[in-house]
C-alpha positions in Angstrom: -11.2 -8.9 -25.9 -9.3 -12.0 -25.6 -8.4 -13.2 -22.0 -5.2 -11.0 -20.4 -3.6 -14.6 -19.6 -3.8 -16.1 -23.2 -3.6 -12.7 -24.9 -1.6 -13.7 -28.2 -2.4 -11.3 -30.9 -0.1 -9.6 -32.8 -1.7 -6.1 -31.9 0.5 -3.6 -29.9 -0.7 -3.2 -26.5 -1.9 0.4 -25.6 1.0 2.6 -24.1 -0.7 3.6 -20.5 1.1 6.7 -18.0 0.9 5.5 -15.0 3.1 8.3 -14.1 1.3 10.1 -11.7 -2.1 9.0 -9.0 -4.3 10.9 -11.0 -2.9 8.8 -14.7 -4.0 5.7 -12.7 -6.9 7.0 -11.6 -8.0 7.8 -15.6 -7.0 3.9 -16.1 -9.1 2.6 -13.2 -11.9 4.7 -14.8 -11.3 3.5 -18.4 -11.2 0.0 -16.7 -13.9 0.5 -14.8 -16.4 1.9 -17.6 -14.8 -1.2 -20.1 -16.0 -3.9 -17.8 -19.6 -2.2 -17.6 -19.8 -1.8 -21.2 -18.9 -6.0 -21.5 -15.6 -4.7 -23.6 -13.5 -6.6 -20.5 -14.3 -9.4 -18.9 -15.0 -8.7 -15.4 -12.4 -11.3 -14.1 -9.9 -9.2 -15.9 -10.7 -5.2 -15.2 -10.5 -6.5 -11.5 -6.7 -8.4 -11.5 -6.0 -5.2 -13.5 -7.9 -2.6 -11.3 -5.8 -4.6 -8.0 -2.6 -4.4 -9.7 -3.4 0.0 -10.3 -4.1 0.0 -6.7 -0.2 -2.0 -6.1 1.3 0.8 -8.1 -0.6 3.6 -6.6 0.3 2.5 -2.9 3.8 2.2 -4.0 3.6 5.5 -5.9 2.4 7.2 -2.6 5.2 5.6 -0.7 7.6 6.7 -3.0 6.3 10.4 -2.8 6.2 10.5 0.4 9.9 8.9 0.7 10.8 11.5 -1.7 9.1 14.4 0.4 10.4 13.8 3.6 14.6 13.2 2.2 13.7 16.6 0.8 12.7 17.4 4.1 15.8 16.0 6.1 18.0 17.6 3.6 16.5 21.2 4.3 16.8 20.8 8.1 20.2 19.1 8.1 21.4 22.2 5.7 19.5 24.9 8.5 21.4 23.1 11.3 24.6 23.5 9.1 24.3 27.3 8.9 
């Protein structure tokens, strides 16, 4: 595999969900099992593998944000009745 910062071929990347913890924790595997095969350099599967664990902090901020407006929303509408 060509190196991620000089990738230049005229292949279409993969299409990866990172839609959910568990999708990026099937990529950090895939990654993961890649760089012990030799398919990706080392270097790479690890500037990849830190940017899945970015996204997966900021998908469980995001959640949780999520969980407790729901949360505010319910007891503000109990206070209301």
């Amino acid at each position: 595999m060509p190196e991620l910062a000089t990738q230049t071929t005229d292949t279409p990347l993969r299409r990866v969900n990172l839609s959910t913890a568990r999708h990026m924790l099937r990529e950090w595997k895939r990654l993961y099992v890649e760089a012990r095969n030799g398919q990706l350099r080392l270097e790479d599967a690890s500037r990849l593998a830190y940017l899945l664990q970015v996204g997966c902090r900021m998908y469980e901020v995001q959640t949780l944000e999520d969980r407790v407006v729901a949360l505010e929303t319910e007891l503000e509408a109990t206070a209301n009745r």
